[in-house]
N, C-alpha and C positions, 0 to 999 in steps of 0.2 A: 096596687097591681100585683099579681101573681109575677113572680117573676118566671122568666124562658127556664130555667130549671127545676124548678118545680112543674111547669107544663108540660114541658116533656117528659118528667116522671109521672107524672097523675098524683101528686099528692098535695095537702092541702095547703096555702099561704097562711106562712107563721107571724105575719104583718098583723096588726090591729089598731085601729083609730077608732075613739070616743070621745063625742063633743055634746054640752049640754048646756044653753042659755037660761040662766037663773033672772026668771019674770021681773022681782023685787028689785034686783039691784044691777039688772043689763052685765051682769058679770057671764061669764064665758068659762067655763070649766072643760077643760082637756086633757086626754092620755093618746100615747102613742108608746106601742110596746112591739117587739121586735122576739119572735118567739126564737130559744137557742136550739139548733141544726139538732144537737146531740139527745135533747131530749125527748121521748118518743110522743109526747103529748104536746109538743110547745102550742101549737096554734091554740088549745084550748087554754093554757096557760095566760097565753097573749089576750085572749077576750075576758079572763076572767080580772086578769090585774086593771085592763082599762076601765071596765066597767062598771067595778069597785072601787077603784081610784076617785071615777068620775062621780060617782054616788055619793062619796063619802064628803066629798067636797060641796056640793047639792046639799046633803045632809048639815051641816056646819054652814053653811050660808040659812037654809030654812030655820036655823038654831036661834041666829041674830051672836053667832059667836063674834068677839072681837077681835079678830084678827085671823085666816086663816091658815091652822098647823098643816101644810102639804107633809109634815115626816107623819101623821096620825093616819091619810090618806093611803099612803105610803107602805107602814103596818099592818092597814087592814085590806091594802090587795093582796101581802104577803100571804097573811094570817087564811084569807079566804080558799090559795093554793095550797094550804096544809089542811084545810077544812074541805077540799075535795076529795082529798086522799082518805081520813077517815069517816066522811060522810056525818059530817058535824059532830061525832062523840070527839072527847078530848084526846090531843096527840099525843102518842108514845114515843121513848127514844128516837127511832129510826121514822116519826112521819114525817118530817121538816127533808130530810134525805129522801125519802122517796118522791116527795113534791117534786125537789131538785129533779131528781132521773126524769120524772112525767112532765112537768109544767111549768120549766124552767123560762123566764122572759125576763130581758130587760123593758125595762119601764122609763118616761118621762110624764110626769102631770103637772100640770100646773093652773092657776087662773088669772082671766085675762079682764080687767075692770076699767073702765073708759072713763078720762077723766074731765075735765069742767074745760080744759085746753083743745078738746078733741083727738088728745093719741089715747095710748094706752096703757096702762101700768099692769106690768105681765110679773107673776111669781114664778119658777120651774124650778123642780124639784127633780134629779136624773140616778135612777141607778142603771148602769151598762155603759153601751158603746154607742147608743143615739144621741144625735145631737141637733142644736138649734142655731139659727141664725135671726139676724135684723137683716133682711133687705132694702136699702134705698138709693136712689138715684143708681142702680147698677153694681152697689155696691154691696158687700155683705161683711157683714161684723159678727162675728163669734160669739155666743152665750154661754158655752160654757168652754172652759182651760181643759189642756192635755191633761191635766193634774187628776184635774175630777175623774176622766176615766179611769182612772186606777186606783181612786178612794178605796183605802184601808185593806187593797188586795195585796196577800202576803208574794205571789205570783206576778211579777207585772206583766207578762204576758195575757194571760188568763182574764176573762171578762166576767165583772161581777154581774151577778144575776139574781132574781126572784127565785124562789124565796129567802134569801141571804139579803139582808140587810144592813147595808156598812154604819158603823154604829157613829162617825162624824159627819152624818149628812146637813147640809145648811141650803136653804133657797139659795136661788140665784135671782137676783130684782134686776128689769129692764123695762126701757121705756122706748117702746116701738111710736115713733112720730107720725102726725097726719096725714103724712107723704109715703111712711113707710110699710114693710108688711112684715110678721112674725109668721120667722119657716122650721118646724120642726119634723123632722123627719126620721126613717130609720135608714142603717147603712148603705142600704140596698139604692139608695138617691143618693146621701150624702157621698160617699167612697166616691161615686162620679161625679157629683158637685168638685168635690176637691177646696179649693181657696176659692172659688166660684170664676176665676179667671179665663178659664179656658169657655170653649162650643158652649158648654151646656150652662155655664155661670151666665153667660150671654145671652143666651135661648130661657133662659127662665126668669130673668133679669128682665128680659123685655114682655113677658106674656107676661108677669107678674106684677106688673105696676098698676093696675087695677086689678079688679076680682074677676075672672075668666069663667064663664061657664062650667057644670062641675065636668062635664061631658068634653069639654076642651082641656081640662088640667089630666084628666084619664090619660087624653092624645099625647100630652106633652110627657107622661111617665112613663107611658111606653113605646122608649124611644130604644133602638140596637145598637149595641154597643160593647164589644168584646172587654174587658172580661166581666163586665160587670151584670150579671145574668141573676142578683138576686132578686127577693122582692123589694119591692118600692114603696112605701109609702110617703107623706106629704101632705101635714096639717099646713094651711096656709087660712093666716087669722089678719086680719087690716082691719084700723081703724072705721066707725063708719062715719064718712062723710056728708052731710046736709048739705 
């Protein structure tokens, strides 16, 4: 969802989701990128890192690779926002920088493989300030630590971003239950999720225990809400049930 401030300026939502079911092995491949305010390109940024991210993992599943590297996936959304900038010739000092000022996104990918038990065995791989949850019975469990937000940033304030790649990145493995649902989202939901305890941990907590219409999950994102006026996005992945 666009957020109320972007609507009322007229300009474009820097939000991005990209999801791709791999035929061979019922794996689920996904990005969710969050384009940065600052830079004057981000939404295009944001579609470029998903959509690379998501290929490249597609690509390495269609390989028969053994095992799959989400930081390779990872490189080459980077690499593809330095490859906008000089229009595929090789980068010079300053193209990695001007990525940054044009096409700057944090990024989450990862993939989602269904196991012989019926849950889910989920990889996520995060650079920025998006974040995931495990949803069940009302509850919500954290995927990734306050830590990670600030991998290898000399700034802790400051939000690492695309094309900057923190050079200690490691998966993070979870196992989303046959009762439960994987929520990845960008700030613009989470900041008003909060610890999911409050209205809307409640509100989503209950529409979300089965898979809702996509037309109904739209309704429930945009919802009013001072101050939280950015955009919204909200991958929601659940096991599937027979």
């Amino acid at each position: 969802m666009r957020g109320y401030g972007h609507r009322i300026h007229g300009v474009p939502r820097q939000d991005e989701v990209a999801v791709l079911a791999h035929a061979h092995t019922n794996a689920v491949a996904f990005a969710v990128a969050d384009g940065v305010s600052a830079a004057a390109e981000s939404h295009v940024g944001a579609m470029l890192a998903c959509r690379t991210a998501v290929d490249d993992i597609i690509r390495q599943l269609d390989a028969g690779a053994d095992g799959i590297d989400l930081r390779t996936s990872v490189n080459s959304a980077a690499w593809q926002l330095v490859m906008r900038v000089t229009g595929g010739t090789d980068p010079d000092a300053g193209a990695r920088e001007a990525a940054e000022r044009r096409f700057a996104t944090t990024l989450i990918t990862g993939l989602a493989v269904p196991t012989d038990e019926g849950s889910l065995s989920v990889s996520l791989l995060r650079v920025g300030d998006s974040r995931a949850w495990v949803l069940r019975e009302q509850e919500y469990t954290r995927v990734f630590t306050e830590r990670e937000l600030r991998a290898d940033e000399p700034d802790a304030g400051e939000v690492i971003a695309l094309p900057r790649v923190p050079r200690d990145l490691e998966p993070v493995l979870v196992t989303v239950p046959r009762d439960g649902v994987l929520l990845v989202g960008t700030d613009g939901f989470m900041d008003a999720l909060g610890d999911g305890t409050g209205e809307i941990g409640r509100t989503f907590g209950c529409h979300l225990s089965t898979p809702p219409p996509p037309i109904r999950l739209g309704h429930l994102l945009d919802f009013s809400w001072e101050p939280f006026d950015d955009d919204r996005s909200l991958l929601a992945l659940w096991p599937r049930v027979e």
